[in-house]
N, C-alpha and C positions, 0 to 999 in steps of 0.2 A: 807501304814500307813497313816491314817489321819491327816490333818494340824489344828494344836494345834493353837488357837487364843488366845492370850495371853494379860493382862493386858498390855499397853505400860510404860519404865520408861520415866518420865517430870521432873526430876531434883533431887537432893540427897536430899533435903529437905521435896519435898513428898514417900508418905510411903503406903498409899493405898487411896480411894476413893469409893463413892457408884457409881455402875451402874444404872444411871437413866432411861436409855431410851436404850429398842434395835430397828434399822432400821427395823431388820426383823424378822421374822416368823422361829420357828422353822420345821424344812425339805424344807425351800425355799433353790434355787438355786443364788448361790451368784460370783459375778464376781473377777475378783483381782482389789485391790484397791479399790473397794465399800465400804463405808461410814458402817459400823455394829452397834456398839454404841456409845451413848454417858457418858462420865465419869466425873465426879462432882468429885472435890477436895478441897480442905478450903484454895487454892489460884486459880483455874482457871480450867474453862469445856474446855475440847475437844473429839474430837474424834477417836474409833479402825476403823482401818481401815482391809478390809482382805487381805491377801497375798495371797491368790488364789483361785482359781475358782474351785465349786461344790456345795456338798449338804450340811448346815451348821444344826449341832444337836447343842441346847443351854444347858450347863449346870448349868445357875445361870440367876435367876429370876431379874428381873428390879425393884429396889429398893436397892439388894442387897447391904453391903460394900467388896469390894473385897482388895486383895493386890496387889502392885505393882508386873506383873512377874505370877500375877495369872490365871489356864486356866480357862477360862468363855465360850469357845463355841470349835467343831472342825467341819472342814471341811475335808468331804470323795470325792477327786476327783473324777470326771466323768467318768469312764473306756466303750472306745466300745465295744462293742458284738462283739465278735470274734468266727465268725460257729465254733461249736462243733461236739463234739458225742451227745450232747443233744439238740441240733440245729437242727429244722423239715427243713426234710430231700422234695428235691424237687419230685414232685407226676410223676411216669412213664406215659408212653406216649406207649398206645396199637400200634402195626403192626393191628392191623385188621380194618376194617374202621368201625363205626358206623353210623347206617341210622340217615338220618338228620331228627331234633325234626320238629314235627308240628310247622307249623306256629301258634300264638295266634292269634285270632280274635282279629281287633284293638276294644281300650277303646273306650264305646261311648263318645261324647262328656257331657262334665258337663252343666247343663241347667245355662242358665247366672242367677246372683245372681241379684236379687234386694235390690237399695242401703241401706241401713242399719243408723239409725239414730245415730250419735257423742254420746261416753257415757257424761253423762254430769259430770263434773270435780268432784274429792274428793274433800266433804269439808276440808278445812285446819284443822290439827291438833291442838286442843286447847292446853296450856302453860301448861307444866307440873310441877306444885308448888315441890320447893325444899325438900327435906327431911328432916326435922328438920330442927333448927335452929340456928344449928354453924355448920362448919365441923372444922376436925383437921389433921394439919399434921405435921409432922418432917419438921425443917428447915433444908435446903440442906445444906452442906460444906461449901459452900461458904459463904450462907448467913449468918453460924455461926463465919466462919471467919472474916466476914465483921462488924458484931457484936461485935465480943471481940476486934479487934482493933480499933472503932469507941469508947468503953468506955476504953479501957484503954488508947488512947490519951488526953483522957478528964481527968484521972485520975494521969497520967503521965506527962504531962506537964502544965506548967503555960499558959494555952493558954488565948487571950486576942482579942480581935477583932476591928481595926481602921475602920471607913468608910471616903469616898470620893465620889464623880461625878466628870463624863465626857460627855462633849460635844460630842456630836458623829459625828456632821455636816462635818465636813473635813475629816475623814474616809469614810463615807457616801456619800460623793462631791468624793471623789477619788475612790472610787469603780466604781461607775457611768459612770465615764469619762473614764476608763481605763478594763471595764469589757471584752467588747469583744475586743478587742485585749489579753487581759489575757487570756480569754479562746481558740483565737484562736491560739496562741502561746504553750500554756500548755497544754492542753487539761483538764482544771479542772477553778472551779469558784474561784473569791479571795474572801475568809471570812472575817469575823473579827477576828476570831482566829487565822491568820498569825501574825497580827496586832499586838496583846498582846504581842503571844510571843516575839516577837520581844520588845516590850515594856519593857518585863520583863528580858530580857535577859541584859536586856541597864542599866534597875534599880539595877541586883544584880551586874551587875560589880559595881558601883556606891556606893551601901551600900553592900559590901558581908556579914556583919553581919546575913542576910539575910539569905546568901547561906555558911549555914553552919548549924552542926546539933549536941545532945549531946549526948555522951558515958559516959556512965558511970562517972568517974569525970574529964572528958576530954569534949573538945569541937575540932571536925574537921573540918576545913574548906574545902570548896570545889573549885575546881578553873576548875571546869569544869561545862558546863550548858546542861544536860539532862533536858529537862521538861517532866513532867506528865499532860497528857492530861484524866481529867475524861471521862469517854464514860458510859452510861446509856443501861445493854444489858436485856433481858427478866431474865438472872440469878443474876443481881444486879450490880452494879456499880464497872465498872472495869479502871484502870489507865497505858493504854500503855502508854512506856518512849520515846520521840520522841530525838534522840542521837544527840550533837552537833549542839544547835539549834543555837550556836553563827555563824556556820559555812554554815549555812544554807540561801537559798535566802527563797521568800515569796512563790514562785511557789512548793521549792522542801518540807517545811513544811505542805502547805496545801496538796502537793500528801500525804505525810507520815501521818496525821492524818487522810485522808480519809481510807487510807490501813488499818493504825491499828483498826478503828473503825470498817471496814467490818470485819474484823480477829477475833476484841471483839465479835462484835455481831452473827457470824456463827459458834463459839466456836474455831476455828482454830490457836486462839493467844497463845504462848508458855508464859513458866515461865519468860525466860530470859527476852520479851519484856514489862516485869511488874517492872523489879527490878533495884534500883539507881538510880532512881530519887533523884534531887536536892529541884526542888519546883514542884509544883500542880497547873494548874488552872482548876476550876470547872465554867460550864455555866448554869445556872440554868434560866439562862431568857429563852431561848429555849421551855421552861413548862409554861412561862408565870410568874416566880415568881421575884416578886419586889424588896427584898430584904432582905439577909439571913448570917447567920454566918457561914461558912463553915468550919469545923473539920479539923484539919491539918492532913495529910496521914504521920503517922511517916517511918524512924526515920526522914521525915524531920522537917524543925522549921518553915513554914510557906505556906498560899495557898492563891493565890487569887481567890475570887467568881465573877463572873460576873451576871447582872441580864437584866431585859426587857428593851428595848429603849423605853421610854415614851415620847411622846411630853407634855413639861413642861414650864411654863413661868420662867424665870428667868432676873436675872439684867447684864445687860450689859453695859458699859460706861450710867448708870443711866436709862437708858430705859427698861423696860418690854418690854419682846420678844419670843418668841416659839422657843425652841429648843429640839430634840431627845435627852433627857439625860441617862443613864445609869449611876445607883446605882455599886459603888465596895468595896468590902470588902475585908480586909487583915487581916485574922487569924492570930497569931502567937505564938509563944514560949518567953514569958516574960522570963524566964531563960536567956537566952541567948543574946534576941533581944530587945532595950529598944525599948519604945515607940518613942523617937525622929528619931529613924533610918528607924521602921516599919512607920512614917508618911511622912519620906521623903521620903523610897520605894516606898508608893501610889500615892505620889506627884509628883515622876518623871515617874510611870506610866501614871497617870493622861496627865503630860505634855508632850510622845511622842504620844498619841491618842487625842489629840487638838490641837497638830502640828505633823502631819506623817511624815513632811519633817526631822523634828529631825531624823529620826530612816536610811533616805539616806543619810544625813551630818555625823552623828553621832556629833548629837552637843546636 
């Protein structure tokens, strides 16, 4: 009996998805556990994997939307040949001798070739102009999901955006000094994204107004600090929750945000490690950009943006001086969060990343 490949379930909240991509070829030979397709959903791509080995028939086209539980291909194991009655049967062997066959006169030899001139190369293929001049496509799940909750945050809450800078010099000074040892220690680089977090973890205890979010005509505070790390994947911008960041050193945050990033980006991150987040930080300087408002990821009530470190003149005990500054931005939810509380959130981020030592004292 053929093994049925089946839609995998990813959590009671999704329901089906489209089949974007199959690995393979229908009648190819497929192993167990090889990677078959990829599946798009309107919270998160991953991949079927196969449960075992043979010849895989597809029975739904790459585009398709399937449902959860649905069979989309099956696999006919590999069965040996096992001699038959219809199994050619081995040739007898005569009792009588046969005269032995003439010898062939040997092949004369082939007259040596003379050498032959390099063909000379294909011209290269000239550009072949696009076919008209749009094309169109269906936006995937995701990117529809990522759509309706991008305007309905904008529609649903009062959102309001502070800015500030930061010096980056002493982040920047302490990376420097303490890199290789970090790495030979850890085996991973210190970011500036351990940094923040930690930044931001120090601010909501400080102002929880912050870390807190609204229901319906309720407001819940939160007394735990999951952060959301945006990650930028080829299917659109995805938010692993990095768990217990209060509880976390600088080493074991930047492993956990590399992990999840590889996970975003190869499609392998589950629903679970999208969901409950507190706050958001989004880095957009990484792209190069200066400075931006970034959308709050409901239902929380606020995100900070990060942007490019510029060398900038600025005033110091009255002097004009060059410093690395980076532009930050604090989204937030006016409902909930005044304005005095969101400026002193950025202000006490601001102040443990132009003094890091704040964030080992905890002062």
């Amino acid at each position: 009996m053929p093994l049925e490949v089946k839609v995998p379930a990813m959590g009671e909240s999704i329901s089906s998805g489209v089949l974007a991509k199959w690995h393979v070829a229908d009648g190819d030979t497929v192993r167990k556990d090889q990677p078959l397709f990829e599946l798009e959903t309107d919270k998160i791509t991953s991949e079927g994997t196969s449960e075992g080995a043979g010849r895989i028939s597809l029975l739904v086209q790459a585009g398709a939307e399937v449902r959860i539980g649905q069979v989309v291909a099956t696999i006919e194991a590999a069965v040996p040949a096992v001699p038959g009655d219809g199994a050619p049967k081995p040739p007898t062997v005569s009792a009588e001798p046969k005269p032995a066959a003439a010898l062939p006169p040997p092949a004369p030899k082939p007259a040596p070739e003379s050498p032959r001139p390099s063909p000379a190369p294909a011209p290269a293929p000239s550009a072949v102009p696009p076919v008209g001049r749009q094309t169109r496509r269906k936006l995937s799940p995701l990117r529809q999901k990522i759509a309706e909750r991008l305007v309905a945050s904008q529609h649903e809450a009062a959102m309001l955006t502070t800015f500030n800078e930061a010096d980056m010099s002493a982040v920047i000074a302490l990376r420097a000094r303490y890199q290789d040892d970090f790495v030979k220690r850890y085996g991973i680089k210190l970011g500036f994204m351990s940094f923040f977090a930690k930044a931001v973890v120090r601010a909501l205890k400080e102002v929880p107004a912050v870390n807190a979010q609204v229901d319906g005509d309720s407001v819940i505070e939160n007394h735990y600090f999951d952060l959301g790390i945006a990650v930028s994947t080829e299917k659109g911008l995805m938010v692993p929750v990095i768990r217990d960041c209060d509880q976390l050193g600088m080493a074991d945050i930047e492993k956990r945000i590399a992990d999840a990033a590889k996970s975003a980006r190869e499609g392998r991150i589950t629903l679970a490690e999208l969901e409950n987040g507190v706050f958001t930080i989004t880095n957009g300087g990484i792209f190069g950009s200066m400075l931006s408002t970034p959308i709050i990821n409901p239902p929380q009530s606020a995100i900070l943006g990060l942007h490019a470190i510029n060398d900038r003149p600025v005033a110091i005990d009255g002097q004009v001086v060059i410093r690395p500054m980076m532009y930050l931005a604090l989204s937030y939810d006016h409902r909930i969060i005044d304005g005095r509380e969101a400026v002193t959130f950025l202000i006490r981020v601001k102040q443990a990343i132009e003094d890091p030592m704040r964030l080992l004292l905890s002062v």
